[in-house]
Structure formats: structure tokens, C-alpha cells
C-alpha positions in Angstrom: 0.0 0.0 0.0 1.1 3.4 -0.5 1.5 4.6 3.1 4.2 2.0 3.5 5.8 3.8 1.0 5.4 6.9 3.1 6.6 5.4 6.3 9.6 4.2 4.7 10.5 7.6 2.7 12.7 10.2 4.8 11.6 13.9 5.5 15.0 15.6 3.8 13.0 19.0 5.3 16.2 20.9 4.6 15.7 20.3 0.8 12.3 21.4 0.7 12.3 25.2 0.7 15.4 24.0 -1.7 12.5 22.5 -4.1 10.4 25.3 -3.5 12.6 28.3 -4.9 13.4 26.0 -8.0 9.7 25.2 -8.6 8.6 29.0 -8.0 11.4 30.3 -10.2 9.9 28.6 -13.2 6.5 30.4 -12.8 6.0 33.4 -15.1 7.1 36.3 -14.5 4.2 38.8 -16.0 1.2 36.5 -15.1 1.0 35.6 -11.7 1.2 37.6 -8.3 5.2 37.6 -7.6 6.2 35.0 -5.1 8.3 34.8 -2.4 11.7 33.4 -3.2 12.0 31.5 0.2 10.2 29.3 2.3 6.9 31.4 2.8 6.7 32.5 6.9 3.9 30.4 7.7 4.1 28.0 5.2 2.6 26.7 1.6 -0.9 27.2 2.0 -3.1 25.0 -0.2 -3.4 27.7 -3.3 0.6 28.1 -3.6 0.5 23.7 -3.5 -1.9 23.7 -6.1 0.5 26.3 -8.1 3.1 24.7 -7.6 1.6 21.4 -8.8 0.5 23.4 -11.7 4.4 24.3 -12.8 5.0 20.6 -12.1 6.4 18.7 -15.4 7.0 15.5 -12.5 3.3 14.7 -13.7 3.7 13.7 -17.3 5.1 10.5 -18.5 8.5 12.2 -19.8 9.0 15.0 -17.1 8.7 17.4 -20.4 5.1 18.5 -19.6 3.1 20.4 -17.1 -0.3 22.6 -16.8 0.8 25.8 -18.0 2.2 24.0 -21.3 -1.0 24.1 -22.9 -2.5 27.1 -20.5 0.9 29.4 -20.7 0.3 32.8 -18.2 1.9 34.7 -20.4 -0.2 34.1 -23.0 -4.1 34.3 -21.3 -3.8 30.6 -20.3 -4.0 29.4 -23.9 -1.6 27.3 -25.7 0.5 29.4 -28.6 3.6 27.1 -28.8 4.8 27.1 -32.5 4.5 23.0 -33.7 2.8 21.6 -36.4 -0.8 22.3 -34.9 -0.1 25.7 -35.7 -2.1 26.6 -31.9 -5.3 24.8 -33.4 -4.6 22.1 -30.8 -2.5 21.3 -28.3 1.0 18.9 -28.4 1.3 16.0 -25.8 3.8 14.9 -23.5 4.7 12.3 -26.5 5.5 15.2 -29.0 4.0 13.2 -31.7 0.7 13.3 -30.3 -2.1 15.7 -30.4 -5.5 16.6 -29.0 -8.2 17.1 -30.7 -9.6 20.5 -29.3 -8.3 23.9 -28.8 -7.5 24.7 -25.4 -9.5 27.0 -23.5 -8.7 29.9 -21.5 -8.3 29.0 -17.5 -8.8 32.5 -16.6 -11.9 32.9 -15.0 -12.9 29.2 -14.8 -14.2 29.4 -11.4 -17.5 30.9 -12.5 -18.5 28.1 -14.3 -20.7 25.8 -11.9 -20.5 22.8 -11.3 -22.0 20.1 -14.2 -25.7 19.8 -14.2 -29.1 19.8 -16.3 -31.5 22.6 -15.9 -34.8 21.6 -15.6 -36.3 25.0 -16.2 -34.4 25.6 -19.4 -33.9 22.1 -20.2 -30.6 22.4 -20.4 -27.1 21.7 -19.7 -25.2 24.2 -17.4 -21.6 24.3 -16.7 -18.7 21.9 -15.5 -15.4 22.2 -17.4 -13.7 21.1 -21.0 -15.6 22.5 -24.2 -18.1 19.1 -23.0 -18.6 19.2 -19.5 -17.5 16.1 -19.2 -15.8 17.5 -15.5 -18.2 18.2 -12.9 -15.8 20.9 -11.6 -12.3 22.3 -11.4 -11.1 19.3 -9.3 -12.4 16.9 -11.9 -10.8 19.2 -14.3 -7.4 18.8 -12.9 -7.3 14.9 -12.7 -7.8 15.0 -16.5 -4.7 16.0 -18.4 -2.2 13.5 -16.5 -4.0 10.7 -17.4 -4.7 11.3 -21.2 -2.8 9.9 -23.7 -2.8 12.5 -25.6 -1.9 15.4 -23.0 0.6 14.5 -19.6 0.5 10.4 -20.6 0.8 9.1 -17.3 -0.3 5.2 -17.4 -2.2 5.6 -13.9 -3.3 7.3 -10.4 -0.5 5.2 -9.0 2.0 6.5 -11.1 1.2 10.2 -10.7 1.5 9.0 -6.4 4.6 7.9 -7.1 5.6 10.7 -8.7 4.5 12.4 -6.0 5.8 10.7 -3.2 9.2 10.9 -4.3 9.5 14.8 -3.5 10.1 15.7 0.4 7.7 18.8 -0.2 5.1 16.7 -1.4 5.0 14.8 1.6 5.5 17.8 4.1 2.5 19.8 2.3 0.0 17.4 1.7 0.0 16.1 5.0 -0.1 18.9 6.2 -3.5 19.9 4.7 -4.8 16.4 3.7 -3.7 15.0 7.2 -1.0 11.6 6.5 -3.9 9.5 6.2 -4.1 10.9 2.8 -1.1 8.6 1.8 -3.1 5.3 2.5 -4.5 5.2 -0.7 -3.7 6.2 -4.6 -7.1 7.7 -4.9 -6.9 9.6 -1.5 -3.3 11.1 -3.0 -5.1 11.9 -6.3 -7.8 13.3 -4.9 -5.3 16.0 -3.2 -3.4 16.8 -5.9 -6.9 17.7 -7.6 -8.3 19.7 -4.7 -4.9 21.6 -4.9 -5.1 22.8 -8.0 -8.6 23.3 -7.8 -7.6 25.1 -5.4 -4.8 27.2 -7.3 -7.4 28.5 -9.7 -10.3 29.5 -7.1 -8.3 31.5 -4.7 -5.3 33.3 -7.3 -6.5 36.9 -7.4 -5.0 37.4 -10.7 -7.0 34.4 -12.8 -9.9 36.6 -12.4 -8.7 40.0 -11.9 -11.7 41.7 -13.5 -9.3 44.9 -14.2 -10.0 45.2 -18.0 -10.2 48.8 -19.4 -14.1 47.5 -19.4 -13.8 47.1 -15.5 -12.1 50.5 -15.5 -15.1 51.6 -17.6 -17.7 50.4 -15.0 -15.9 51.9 -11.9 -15.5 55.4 -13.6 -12.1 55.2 -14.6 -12.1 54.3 -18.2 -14.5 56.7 -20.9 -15.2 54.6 -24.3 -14.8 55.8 -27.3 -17.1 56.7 -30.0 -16.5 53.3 -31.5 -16.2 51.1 -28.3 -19.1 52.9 -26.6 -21.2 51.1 -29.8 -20.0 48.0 -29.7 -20.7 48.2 -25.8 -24.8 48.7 -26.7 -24.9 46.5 -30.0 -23.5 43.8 -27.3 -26.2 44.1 -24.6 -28.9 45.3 -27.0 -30.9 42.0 -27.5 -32.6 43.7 -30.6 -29.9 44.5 -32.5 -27.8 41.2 -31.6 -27.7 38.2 -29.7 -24.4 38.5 -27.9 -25.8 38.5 -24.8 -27.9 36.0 -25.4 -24.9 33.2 -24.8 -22.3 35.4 -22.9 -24.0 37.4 -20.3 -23.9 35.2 -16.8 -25.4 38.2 -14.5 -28.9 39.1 -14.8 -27.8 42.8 -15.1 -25.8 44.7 -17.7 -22.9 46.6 -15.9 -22.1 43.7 -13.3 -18.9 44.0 -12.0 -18.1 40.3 -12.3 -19.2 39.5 -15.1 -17.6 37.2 -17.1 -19.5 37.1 -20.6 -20.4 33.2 -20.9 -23.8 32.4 -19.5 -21.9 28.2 -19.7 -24.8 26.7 -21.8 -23.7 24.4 -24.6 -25.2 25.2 -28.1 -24.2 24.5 -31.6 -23.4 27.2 -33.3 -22.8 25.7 -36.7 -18.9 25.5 -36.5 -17.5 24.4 -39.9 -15.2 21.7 -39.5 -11.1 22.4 -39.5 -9.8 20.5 -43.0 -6.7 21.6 -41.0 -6.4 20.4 -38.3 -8.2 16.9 -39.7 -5.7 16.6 -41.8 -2.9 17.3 -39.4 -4.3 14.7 -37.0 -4.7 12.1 -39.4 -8.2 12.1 -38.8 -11.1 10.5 -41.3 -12.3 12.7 -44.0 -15.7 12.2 -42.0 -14.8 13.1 -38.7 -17.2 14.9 -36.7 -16.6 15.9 -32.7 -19.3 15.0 -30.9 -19.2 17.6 -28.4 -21.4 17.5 -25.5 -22.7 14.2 -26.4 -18.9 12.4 -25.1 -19.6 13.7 -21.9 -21.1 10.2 -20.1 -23.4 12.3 -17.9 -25.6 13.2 -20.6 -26.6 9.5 -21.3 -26.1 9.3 -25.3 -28.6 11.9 -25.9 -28.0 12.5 -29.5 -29.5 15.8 -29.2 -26.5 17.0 -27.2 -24.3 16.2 -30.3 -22.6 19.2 -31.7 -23.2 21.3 -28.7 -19.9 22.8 -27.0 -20.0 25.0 -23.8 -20.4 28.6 -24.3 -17.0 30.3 -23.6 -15.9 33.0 -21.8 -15.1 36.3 -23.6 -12.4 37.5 -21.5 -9.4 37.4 -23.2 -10.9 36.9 -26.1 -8.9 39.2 -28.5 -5.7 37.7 -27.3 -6.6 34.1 -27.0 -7.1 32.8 -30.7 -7.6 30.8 -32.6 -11.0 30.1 -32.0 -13.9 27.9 -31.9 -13.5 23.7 -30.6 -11.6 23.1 -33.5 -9.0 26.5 -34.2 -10.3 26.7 -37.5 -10.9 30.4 -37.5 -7.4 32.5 -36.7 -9.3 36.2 -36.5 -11.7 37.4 -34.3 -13.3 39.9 -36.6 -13.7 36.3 -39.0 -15.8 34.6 -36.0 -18.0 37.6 -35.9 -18.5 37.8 -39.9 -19.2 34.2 -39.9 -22.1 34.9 -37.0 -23.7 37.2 -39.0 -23.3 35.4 -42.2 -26.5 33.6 -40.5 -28.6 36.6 -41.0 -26.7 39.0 -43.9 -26.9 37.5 -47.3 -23.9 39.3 -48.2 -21.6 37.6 -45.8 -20.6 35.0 -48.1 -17.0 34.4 -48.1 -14.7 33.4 -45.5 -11.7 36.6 -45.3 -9.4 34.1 -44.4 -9.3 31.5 -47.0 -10.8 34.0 -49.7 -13.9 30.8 -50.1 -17.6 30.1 -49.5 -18.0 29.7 -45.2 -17.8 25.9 -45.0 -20.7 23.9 -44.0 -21.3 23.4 -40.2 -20.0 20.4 -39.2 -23.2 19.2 -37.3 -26.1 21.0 -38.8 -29.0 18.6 -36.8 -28.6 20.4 -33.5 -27.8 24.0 -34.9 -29.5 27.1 -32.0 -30.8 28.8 -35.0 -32.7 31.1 -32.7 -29.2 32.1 -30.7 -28.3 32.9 -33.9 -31.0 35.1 -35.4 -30.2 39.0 -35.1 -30.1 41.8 -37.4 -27.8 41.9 -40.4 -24.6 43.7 -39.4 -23.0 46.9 -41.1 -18.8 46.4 -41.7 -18.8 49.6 -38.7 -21.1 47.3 -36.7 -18.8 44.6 -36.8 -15.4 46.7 -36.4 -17.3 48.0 -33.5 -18.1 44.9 -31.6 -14.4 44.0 -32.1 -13.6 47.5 -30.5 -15.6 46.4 -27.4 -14.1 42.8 -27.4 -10.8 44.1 -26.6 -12.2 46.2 -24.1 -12.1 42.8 -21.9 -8.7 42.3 -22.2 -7.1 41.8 -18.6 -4.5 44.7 -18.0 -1.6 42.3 -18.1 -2.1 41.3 -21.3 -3.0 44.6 -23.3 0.8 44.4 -24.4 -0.8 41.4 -26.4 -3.4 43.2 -28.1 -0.6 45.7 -29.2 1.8 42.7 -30.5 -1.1 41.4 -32.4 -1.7 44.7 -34.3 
């Protein structure tokens, strides 16, 4: 059993602060709240653990991989590492394999509840991945070092192991788990997720809410001409359905709002010839979406469905979509209206038609239906889209012009 293991290992406390400073001096630089480059006065608390853990490469198969490889702070939590997938998906600890979605955003994660099915609306609300298929952050941390295609670890009992074989490890996790937590693989699992979990919940600055929009709401920010339009053709349910899908709060002007309201719909993606291509995937290939996630009990009407992002970050976090296949933000928002504006019929970036959604059954053609948009329309809801960049990463938004 594992706690053998534990009896049997040796506290080498000097070497932990040791592990510490070499863990912490990995972390970014720009993205997080500056550490302290000693042992902390009173300790790691469970957030720092969980960060810590996060920075970890220990938990993939070949020590090459760890959270922040496919959510990099320095670049809103998305993966932009330059590899064949050109960003449309992410590389795995075995560099020739790939997943098969675009990674998300972490920032702001927290506000998505936990997994469940609204009777009301009759739909499903929340959890985390583009399907749900994690009740909640701690599910969502237990993920990605047990898939094949991200971290690779074979097993639970590998990733204890792993574990188990650093002195801080042990120190930290009992204190906070108590050392019963070493009895078992799944109690030393269970941890690790709650850690991280953890990480993301408490860290100020993964949801800082101080975007020149936040700045805008507390007075200290005026729009202008352009962005104040983009603002009201956002929130103005007549004129668009932004709103519709990302607005969480029940008010406009919330001051923690996040701009994802975390219902899944199908929005008529196209599918990525790229990125099928790239993966070696059938001609055919259609993702499933929010049909793979178990708890929705093969209820084909699910299929094609991904979870409503967030929109923080948004100008700074492409490509976009489940499946990268649009690089440009003001190319997801001609496509959008291309729904309701005859004239929007060619995709800017590949000079084509717009491809054919890749699930059409399950399209929310009422999400979709709005008033046709004017080119000054669309450069203006792109004007208020970068309003909701975070402050740190404005220097983004100016490397990207």
C-alpha cells in the first residue's frame, strides 16, 4: 500500500524550501502575483501547493510536460507554442501526439458551476472542458495526466509515485490532507486535484476583473465613440444576440461578469480541413461535443453542442472555436452574421464560401438570429471585445496589431 511507502521515505526538510525556490522560479514572470523566493513565513498554503503542482512537469510521462504547457500565463492561459498544430490544438507529452480540441482559457474558470441539467431551461449548465465532461475544477485537474494524448501518465499510482518521491510533497500534503491521505492512490489523487482546484479558485489574478471594461464600470475608463457602440450593440438583445450566450449576471454593468452564460449550443462551427488533416483524422470526422460527456446518457440531441466560452481574453486568446479553424476574431463575428446577412458569403481568411457546419441537426438557429450587421457594426463589436482584455495582457493586443 502506498502509506508504507510513506513510512519508509525520509523527511529531507532541509531540501524542501530548496524544491520550492526552484519550482517557483519557473513560474512566469508577467502573469501571476510575484512569489516569495523563500520558504513562505507560515508555510505553503493550499493555493501556492496547487501552483506549484501546476508548474509541475513530474506529472507527465517524460517529465517534459506540465499545466501551464497548454495554459501558458503569459499568454491568457491558452496554448501558442509554434508545432505543427499551428495553436489549433495542443501537443502532448509524447511530442508526436495531439489533441483534438483547442485549449480553453483557464482565466476565470471558477465561475462556471459545477456540471448539471436545468430543468427550467432544459438544459445543460456548466462543469469544465468544451463538453462538460468534468463536474468541476477538481475533476478538471485529474484530467490531463492521465490522457494519452496530454501528460501520458499510465495511472493514479504513477502520478503517487511521482508524488511521493519529492520531500515537499510529503510535508504539504500532509499537512493539509492530514497523512492518512497517503493510504490510498485515490486519497493522494484526490489531493493533488483539490490543490489545484484550489490554485485557480483563490489566485487573485485568474480573475482579476481589471480590463479597461472594469475600468469603464468603476469610472475610470471613458469609451470611445467606436467602443461605446460595440458596448450597446453587445447588450442590446434587438440588434444582436451577444448576450444571449455570454451574459452570466442578470444585469448589464455587473462588476463580475464574465461574458459566458456556460450553456452548450451548436453554433454551426464548420469543421477544421486543417487540423483533420494534421491529426490524421477521417475525411468524416465529426466531434461529438457534448454528447462524449457520459453524464448526458447518449442523448443524441447533445451532439454538436460545445459549452459557451468566456469572452475575457478573447482578442488575445485565438484561434477560436473547438476546433482552431478560425485564426481572426473579426472572422468569427463575420461568420455569426453570415446567418442573418446575405452578403456575408466568403470566408476573409481562405478568400472561399463559409464551409458547411459540421453538425447541422442540432444547430440554435434562434441564438443565432439577429439583425444583419454593417462592416462599422462589426469593427465596433471588435472595439468592445478588446475592451475585456485583462491589464496584463494589453501588451498582447498591441503585438497582435
Amino acid at each position: 500500500m502506498l502509506y508504507k511507502i510513506f513510512l519508509n521515505s525520509e523527511y529531507k526538510m532541509k531540501k524542501i524550501a530548496i524544491a520550492l525556490i526552484a519550482t517557483l522560479t519557473s513560474i512566469s514572470a508577467h502573469a501571476l502575483e510575484k512569489e516569495p523566493r523563500e520558504m513562505p513565513k507560515n508555510g505553503i498554503d493550499k493555493a501556492l501547493l496547487g501552483q506549484i503542482l501546476f508548474f509541475d512537469t513530474a506529472l507527465s510521462f517524460h517529465g517534459n510536460q506540465n499545466c501551464s504547457s497548454c495554459h501558458n500565463p503569459d499568454a491568457a492561459f491558452v496554448d501558442l507554442r509554434e508545432n505543427s498544430a499551428q495553436k489549433m490544438v495542443s501537443q502532448g507529452d509524447d511530442p508526436t501526439k495531439f489533441g483534438k480540441r483547442n485549449s480553453p482559457t483557464m482565466l476565470y474558470a471558477k465561475y462556471s458551476p459545477d456540471f448539471h441539467f436545468d430543468p427550467k431551461t432544459q438544459e445543460y449548465i456548466g462543469g469544465q472542458f468544451w463538453d462538460g465532461r468534468a463536474k468541476n475544477l477538481a475533476e478538471q485537474a485529474g484530467g490531463p495526466p492521465l490522457d494519452p494524448l496530454e501528460m501520458g501518465m499510465p495511472d493514479k499510482l504513477s502520478v503517487a509515485k511521482r508524488l511521493i518521491n519529492n520531500p515537499m510533497y510529503i510535508q504539504t500534503f500532509s499537512k493539509h490532507y492530514g497523512h492518512e491521505v497517503w493510504q490510498t492512490v485515490d486519497k493522494v489523487y484526490a489531493a493533488m486535484e483539490d490543490a489545484i482546484a484550489t490554485f485557480q479558485q483563490e489566485k487573485r489574478l485568474l480573475q482579476p476583473f481589471d480590463s479597461k471594461y472594469d475600468k469603464y464600470l468603476q469610472g475610470k475608463y471613458h469609451l470611445t465613440a467606436l467602443e461605446e457602440k460595440g458596448r450597446k450593440l453587445f447588450f442590446d438583445k434587438n440588434q444582436t444576440n451577444c448576450s444571449s450566450c455570454h451574459q452570466l449576471q442578470s444585469t448589464e454593468n455587473h462588476t463580475e461578469e464574465t461574458f459566458s452564460n456556460y450553456h452548450y449550443y451548436n453554433i454551426g462551427v464548420p469543421k477544421n480541413p486543417r487540423l483533420i488533416a494534421h491529426n490524421q483524422l477521417d475525411e468524416n470526422y465529426i466531434d461529438n461535443g457534448l454528447l462524449d460527456n457520459p453524464a448526458v446518457n447518449s442523448d443524441l440531441l447533445q451532439k454538436g453542442k460545445f459549452k459557451t466560452p468566456t469572452l475575457r481574453n478573447v482578442s488575445v486568446t485565438a484561434p477560436y472555436m473547438h476546433n482552431g479553424v478560425f485564426n481572426e476574431l473579426r472572422t468569427v463575428l463575420l461568420y455569426l452574421d453570415s446567418y442573418n446577412n446575405p452578403t456575408r458569403t466568403i470566408n476573409p481568411e481562405t478568400k472561399q464560401a463559409w464551409d458547411k457546419p459540421e453538425y447541422a441537426p442540432t444547430i440554435a438557429h434562434q441564438k443565432l438570429a439577429a439583425k444583419p450587421l454593417s462592416d462599422e457594426d462589426i469593427a465596433a463589436l471588435e472595439a468592445f471585445l478588446k475592451l475585456l482584455t485583462d491589464e496584463r495582457y494589453e501588451r498582447l493586443l498591441k503585438k497582435n496589431e
